[in-house]
DRENPA-3360 file (N, C-alpha, C; in nm, 2 decimals, always signed):
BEGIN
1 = XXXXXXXX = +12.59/+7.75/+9.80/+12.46/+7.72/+9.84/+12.38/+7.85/+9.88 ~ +12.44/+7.98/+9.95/+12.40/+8.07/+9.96/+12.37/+8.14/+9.87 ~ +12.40/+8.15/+9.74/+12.40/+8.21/+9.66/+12.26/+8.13/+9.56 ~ +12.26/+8.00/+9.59/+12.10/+7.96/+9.50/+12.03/+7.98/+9.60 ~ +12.01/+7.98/+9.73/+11.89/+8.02/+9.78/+11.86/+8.16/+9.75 ~ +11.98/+8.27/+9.75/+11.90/+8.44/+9.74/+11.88/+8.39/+9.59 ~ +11.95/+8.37/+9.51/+11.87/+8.33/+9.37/+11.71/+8.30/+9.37 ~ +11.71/+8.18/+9.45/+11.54/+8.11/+9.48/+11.47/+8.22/+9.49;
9 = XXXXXXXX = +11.50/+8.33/+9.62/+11.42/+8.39/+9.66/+11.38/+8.51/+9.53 ~ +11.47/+8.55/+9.52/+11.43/+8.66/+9.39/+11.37/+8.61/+9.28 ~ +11.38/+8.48/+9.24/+11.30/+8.41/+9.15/+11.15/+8.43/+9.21 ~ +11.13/+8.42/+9.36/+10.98/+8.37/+9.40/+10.95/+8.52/+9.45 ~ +11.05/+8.62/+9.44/+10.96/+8.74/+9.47/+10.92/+8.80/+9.29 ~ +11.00/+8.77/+9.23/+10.91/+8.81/+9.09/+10.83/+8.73/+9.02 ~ +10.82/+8.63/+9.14/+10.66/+8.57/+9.02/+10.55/+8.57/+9.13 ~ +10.60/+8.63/+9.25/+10.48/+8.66/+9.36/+10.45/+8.79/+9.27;
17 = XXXXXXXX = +10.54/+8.84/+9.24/+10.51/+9.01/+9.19/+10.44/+9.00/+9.01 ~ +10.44/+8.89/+8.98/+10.43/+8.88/+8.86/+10.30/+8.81/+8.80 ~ +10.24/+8.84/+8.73/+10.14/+8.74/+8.62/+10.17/+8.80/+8.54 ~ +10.12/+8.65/+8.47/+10.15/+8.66/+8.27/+10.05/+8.74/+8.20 ~ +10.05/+8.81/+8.14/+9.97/+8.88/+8.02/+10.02/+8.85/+7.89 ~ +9.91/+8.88/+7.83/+9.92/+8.92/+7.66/+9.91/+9.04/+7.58 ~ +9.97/+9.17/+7.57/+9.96/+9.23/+7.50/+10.02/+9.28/+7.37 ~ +10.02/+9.33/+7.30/+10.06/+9.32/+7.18/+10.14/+9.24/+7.08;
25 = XXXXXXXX = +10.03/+9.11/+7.12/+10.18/+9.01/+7.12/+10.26/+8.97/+7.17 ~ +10.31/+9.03/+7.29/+10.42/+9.02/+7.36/+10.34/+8.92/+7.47 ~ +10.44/+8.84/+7.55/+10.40/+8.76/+7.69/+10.53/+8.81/+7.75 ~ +10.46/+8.87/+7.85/+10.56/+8.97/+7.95/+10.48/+8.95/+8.14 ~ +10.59/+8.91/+8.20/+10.51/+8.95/+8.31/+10.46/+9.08/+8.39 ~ +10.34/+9.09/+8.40/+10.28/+9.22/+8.47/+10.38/+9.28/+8.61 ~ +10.45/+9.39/+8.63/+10.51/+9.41/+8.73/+10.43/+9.50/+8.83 ~ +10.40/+9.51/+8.94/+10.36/+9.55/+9.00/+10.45/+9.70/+9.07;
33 = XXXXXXXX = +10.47/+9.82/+8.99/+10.53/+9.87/+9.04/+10.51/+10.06/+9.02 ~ +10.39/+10.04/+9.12/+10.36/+10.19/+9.09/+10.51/+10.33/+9.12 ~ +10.42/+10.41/+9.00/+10.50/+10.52/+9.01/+10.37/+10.68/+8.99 ~ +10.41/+10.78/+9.08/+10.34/+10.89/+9.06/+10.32/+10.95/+8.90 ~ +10.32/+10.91/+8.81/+10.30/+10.94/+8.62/+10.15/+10.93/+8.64 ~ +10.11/+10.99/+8.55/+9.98/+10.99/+8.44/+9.94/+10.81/+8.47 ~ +9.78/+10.81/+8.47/+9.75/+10.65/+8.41/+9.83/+10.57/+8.30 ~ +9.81/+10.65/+8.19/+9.84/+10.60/+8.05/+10.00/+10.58/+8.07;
41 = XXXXXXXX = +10.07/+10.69/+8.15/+10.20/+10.68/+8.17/+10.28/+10.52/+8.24 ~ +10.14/+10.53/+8.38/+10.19/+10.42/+8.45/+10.20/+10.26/+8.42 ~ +10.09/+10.28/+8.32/+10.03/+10.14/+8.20/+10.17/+10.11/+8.13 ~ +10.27/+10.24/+8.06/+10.37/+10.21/+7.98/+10.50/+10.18/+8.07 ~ +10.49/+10.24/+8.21/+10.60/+10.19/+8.30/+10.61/+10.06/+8.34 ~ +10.50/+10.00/+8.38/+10.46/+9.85/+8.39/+10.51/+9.76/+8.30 ~ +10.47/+9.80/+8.20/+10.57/+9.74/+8.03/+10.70/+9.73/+8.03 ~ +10.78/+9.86/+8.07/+10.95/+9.89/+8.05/+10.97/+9.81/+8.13;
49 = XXXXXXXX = +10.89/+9.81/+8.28/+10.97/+9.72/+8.35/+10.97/+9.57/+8.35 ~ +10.83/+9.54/+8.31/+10.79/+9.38/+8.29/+10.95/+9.36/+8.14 ~ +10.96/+9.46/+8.07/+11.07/+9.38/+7.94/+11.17/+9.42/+8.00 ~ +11.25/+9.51/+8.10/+11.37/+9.51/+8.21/+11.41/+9.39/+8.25 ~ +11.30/+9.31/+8.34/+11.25/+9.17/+8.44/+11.26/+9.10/+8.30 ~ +11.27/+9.11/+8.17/+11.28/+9.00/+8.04/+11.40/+8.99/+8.02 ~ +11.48/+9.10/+8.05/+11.65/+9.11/+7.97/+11.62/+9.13/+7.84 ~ +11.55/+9.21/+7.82/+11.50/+9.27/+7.68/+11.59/+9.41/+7.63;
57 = XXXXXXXX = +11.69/+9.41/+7.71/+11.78/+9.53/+7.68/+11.73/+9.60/+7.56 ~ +11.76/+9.57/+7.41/+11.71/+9.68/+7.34/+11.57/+9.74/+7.34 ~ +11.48/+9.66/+7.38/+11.38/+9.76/+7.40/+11.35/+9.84/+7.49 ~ +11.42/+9.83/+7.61/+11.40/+9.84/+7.75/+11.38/+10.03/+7.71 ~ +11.50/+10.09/+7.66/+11.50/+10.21/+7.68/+11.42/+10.27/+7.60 ~ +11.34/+10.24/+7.51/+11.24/+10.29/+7.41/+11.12/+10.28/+7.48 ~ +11.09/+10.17/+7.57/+11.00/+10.15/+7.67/+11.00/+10.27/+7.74 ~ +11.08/+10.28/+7.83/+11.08/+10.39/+7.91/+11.04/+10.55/+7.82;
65 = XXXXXXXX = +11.11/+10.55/+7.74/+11.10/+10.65/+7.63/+10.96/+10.72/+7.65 ~ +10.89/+10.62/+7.56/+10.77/+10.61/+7.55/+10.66/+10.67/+7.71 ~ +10.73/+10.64/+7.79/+10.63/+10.66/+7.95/+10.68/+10.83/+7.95 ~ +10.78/+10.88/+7.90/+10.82/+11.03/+7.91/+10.74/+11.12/+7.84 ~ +10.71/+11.03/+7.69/+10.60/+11.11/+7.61/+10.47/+11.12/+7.68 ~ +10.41/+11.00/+7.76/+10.29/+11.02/+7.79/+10.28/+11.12/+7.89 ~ +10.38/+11.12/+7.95/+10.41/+11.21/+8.11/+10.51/+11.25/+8.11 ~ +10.54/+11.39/+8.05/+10.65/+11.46/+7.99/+10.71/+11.53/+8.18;
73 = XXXXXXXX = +10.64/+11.50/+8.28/+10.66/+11.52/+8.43/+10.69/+11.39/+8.52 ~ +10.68/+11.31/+8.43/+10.75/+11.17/+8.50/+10.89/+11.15/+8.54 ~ +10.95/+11.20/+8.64/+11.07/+11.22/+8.67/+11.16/+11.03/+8.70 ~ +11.03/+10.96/+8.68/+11.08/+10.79/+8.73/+11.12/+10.74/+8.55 ~ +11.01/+10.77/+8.47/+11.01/+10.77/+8.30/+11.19/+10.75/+8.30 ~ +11.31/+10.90/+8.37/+11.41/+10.91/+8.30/+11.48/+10.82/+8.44 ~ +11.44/+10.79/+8.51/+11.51/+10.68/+8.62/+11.55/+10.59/+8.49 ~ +11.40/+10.50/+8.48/+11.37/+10.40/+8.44/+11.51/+10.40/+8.28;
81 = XXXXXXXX = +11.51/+10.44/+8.21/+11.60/+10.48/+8.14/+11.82/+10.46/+8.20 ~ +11.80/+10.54/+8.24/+11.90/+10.53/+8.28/+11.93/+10.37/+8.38 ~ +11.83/+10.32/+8.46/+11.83/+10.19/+8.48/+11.90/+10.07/+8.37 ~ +11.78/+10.12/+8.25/+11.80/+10.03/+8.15/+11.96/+10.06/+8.05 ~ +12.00/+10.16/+8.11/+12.16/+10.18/+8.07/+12.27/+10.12/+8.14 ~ +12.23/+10.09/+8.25/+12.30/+9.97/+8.33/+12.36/+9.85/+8.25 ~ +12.23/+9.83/+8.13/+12.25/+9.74/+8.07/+12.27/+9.57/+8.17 ~ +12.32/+9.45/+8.06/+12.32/+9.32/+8.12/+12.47/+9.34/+8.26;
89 = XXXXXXXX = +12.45/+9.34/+8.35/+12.54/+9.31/+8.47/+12.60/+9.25/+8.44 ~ +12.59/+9.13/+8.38/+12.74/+9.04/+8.35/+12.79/+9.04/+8.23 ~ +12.77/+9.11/+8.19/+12.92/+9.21/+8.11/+12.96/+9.34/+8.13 ~ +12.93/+9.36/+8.27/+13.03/+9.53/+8.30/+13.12/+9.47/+8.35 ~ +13.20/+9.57/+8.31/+13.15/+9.73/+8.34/+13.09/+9.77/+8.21 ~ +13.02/+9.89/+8.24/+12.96/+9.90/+8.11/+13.06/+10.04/+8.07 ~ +13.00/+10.12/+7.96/+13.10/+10.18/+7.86/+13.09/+10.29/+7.93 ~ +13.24/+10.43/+7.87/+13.23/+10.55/+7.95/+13.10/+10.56/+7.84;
97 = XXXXXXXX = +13.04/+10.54/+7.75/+12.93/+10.64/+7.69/+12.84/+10.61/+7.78 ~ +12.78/+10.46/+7.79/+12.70/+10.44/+7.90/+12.65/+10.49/+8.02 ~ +12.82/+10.54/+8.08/+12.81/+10.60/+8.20/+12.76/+10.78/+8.16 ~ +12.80/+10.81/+8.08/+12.71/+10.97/+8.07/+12.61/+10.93/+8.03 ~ +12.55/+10.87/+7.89/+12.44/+10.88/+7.92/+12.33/+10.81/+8.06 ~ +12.35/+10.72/+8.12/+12.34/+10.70/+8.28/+12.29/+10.81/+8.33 ~ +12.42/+10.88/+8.35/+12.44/+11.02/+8.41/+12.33/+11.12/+8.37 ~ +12.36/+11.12/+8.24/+12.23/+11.21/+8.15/+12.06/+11.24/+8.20;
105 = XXXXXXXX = +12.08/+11.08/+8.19/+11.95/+11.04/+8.27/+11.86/+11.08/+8.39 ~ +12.01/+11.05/+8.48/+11.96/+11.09/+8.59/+11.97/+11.23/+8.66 ~ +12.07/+11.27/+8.60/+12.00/+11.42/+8.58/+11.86/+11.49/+8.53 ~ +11.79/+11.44/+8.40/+11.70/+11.47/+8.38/+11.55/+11.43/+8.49 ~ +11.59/+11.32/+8.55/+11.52/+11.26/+8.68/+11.51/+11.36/+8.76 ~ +11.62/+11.38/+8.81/+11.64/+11.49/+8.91/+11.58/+11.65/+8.90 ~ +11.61/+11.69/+8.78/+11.58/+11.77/+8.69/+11.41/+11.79/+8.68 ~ +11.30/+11.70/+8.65/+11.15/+11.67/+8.69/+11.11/+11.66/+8.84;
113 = XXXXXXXX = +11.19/+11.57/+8.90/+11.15/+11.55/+9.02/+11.04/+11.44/+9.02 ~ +11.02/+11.41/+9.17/+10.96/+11.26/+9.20/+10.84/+11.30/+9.29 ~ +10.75/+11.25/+9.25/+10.63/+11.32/+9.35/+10.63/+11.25/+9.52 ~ +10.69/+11.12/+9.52/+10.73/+11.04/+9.65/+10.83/+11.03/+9.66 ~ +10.84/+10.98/+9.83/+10.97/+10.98/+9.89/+11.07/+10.87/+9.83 ~ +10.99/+10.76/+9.84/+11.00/+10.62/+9.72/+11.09/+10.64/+9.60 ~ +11.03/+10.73/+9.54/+11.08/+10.77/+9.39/+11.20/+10.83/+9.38 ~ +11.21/+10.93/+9.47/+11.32/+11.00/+9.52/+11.48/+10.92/+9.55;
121 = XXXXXXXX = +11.38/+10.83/+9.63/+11.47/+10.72/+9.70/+11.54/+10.65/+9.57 ~ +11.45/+10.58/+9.56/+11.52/+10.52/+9.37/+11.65/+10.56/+9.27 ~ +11.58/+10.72/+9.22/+11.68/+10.81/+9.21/+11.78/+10.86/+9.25 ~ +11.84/+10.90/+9.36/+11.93/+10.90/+9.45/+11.99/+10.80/+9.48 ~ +11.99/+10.65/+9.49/+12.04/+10.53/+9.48/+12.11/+10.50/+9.36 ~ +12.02/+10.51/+9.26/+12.09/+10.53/+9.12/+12.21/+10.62/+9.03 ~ +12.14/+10.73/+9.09/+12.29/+10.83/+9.07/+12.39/+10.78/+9.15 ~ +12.41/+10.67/+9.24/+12.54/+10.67/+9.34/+12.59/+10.56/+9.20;
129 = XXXXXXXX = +12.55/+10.54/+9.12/+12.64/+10.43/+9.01/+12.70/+10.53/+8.91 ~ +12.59/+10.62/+8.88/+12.67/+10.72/+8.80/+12.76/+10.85/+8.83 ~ +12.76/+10.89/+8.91/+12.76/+11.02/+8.96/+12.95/+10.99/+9.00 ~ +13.00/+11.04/+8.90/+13.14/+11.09/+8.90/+13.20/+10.96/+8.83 ~ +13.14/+10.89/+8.73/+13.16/+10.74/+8.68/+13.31/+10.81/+8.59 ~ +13.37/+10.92/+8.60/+13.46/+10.89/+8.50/+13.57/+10.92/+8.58 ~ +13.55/+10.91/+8.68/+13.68/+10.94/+8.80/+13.68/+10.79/+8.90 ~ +13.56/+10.75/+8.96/+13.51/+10.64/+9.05/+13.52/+10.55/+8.96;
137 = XXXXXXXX = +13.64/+10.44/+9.01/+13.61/+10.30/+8.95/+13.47/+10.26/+8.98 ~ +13.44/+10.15/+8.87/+13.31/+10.09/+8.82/+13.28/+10.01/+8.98 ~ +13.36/+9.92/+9.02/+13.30/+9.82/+9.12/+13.33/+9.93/+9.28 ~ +13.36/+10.07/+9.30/+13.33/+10.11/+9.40/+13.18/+10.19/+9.37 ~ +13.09/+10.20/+9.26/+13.03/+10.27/+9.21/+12.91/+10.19/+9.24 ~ +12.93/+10.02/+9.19/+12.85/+9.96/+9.21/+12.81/+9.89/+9.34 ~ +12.89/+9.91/+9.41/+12.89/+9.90/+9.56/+12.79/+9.97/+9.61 ~ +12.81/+10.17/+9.60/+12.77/+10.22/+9.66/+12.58/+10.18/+9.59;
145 = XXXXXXXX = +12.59/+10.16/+9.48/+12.45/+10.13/+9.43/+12.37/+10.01/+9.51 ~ +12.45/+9.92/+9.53/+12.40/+9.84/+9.60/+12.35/+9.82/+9.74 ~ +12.43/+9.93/+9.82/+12.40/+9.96/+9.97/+12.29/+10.05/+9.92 ~ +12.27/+10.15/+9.83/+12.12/+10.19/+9.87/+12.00/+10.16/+9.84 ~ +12.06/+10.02/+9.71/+11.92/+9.94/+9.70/+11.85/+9.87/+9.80 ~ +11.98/+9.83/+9.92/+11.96/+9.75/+10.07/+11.86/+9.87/+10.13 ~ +11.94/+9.97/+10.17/+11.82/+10.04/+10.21/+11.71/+10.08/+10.15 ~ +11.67/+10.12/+10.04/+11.55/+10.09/+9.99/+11.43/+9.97/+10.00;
153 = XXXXXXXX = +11.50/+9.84/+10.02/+11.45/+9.71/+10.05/+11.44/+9.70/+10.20 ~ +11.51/+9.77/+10.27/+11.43/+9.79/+10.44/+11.38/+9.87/+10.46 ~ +11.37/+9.99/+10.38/+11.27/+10.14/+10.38/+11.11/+10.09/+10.34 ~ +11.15/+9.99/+10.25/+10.97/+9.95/+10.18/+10.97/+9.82/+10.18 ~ +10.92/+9.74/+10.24/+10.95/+9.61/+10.30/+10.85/+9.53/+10.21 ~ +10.74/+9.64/+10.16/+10.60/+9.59/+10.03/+10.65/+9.60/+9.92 ~ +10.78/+9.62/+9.87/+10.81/+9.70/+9.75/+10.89/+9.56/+9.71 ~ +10.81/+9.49/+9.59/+10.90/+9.41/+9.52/+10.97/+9.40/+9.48;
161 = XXXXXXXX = +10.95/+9.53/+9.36/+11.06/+9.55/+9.30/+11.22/+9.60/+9.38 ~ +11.19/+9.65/+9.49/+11.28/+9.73/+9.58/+11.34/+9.58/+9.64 ~ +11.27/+9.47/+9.67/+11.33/+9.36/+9.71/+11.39/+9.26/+9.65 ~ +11.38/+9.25/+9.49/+11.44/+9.20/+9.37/+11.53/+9.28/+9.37 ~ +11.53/+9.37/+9.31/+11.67/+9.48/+9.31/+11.79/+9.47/+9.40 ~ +11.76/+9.46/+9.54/+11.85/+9.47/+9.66/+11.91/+9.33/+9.63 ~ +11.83/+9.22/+9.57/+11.91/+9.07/+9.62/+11.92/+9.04/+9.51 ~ +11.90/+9.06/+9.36/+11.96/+9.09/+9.24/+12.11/+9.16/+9.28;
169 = XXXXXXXX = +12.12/+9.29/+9.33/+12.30/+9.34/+9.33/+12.35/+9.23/+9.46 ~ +12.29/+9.14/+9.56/+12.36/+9.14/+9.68/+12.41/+8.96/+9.66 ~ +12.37/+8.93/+9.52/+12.40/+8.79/+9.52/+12.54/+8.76/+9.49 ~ +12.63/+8.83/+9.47/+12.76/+8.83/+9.43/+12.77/+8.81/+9.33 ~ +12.68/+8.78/+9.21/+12.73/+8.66/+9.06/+12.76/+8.81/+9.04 ~ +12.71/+8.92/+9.06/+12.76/+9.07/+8.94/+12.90/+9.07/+9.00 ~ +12.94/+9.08/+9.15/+13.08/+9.07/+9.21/+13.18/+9.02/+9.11 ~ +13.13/+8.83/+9.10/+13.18/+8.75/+9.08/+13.19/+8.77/+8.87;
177 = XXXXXXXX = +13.11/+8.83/+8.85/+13.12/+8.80/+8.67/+13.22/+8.97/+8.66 ~ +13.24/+9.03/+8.74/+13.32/+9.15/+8.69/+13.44/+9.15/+8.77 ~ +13.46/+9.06/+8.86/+13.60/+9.03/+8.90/+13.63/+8.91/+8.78 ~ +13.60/+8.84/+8.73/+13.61/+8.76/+8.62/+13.67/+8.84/+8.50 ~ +13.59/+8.95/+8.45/+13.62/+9.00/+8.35/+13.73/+9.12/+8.36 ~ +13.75/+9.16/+8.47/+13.86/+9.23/+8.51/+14.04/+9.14/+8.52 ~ +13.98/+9.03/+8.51/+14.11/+8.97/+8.57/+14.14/+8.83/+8.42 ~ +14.06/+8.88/+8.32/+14.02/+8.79/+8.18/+14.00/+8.64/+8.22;
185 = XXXXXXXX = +13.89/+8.65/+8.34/+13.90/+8.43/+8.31/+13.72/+8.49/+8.30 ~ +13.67/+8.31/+8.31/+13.56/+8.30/+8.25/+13.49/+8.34/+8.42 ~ +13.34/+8.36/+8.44/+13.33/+8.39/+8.55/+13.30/+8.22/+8.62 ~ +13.30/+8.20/+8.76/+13.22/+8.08/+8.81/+13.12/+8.14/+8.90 ~ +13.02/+8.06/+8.91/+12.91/+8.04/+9.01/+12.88/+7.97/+9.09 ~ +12.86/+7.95/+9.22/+12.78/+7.88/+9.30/+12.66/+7.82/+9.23 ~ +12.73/+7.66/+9.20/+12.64/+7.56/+9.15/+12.67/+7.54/+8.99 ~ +12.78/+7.60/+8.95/+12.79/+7.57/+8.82/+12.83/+7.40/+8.80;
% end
């Protein structure tokens, strides 16, 4: 039961965070999730993330891609990236290539820099999933990713996306679908 209410809630914070658009054909929800980039930049980060919030995995990283070209100083452009190499949660772990490129990523993040504290925050949270992924088992990796999305979500109390994120890793189904697949059974859920 605990586990469908933080569900509920993350459902009702991404459609508080969310309206429907139309652009290029696409029906995606609008995310609300500034970052210090270029205009044109921040237009294309809104996109990666509204098809992130889709489970649009292949496009997700071309998305981001694209926000680097416009703002070749967008240090969130190679967050966002490496986010999208996380790939679907219930099927990790994800691969050692995954995990360098991850890494890759967030290096090049690091590497630009973040013009806010926010952004900073993000990035440094994220590297705690990749950052020595070929020595650190996967689920102490994901752990630590998770405590700093917590703190991110009580650092910005406004920050949706920072509040979907935190209770997206803190619902256990990622716990629960990669103790499943570590141990070869199917995963269960609260409420299946």
């Amino acid at each position: 039961m605990k586990t469908y209410l933080r569900n509920a809630l993350l459902v009702a914070l991404l459609v508080v965070g969310c309206t429907q658009v139309y652009a290029q054909g696409e029906r995606l929800g609008e995310v609300n999730f500034p970052v210090s980039c270029n205009p044109e930049a921040q237009k294309l980060f809104q996109r990666a993330a509204a098809l992130y919030h889709s489970f649009d995995w292949p496009r997700v990283t071309k998305a981001f891609q694209s926000v680097f070209e416009a703002d070749p100083q967008c240090g969130m452009a190679w967050w966002g990236i490496a986010l999208a190499t996380l790939d679907n949660p219930f099927v990790w772990p994800i691969s050692a290539k995954q995990v360098a490129d991850g890494w890759s990523a967030i290096e090049k993040a690091k590497a630009i820099g973040a013009a806010t504290q926010r952004e900073r925050d993000y990035i440094a949270a994220l590297e705690l999933f990749y950052k020595d992924g070929d020595r650190i088992p996967h689920r102490e990796r994901a752990l630590a990713y998770e405590k700093a999305m917590e703190k991110i979500a009580k650092a910005y109390t406004n920050d949706v996306e920072a509040q979907a994120q935190a209770h997206c890793m803190k619902t256990n189904d990622f716990h629960r679908a990669y103790e499943a697949f570590a141990n070869k059974r199917k995963p269960e859920f609260e409420g299946d």
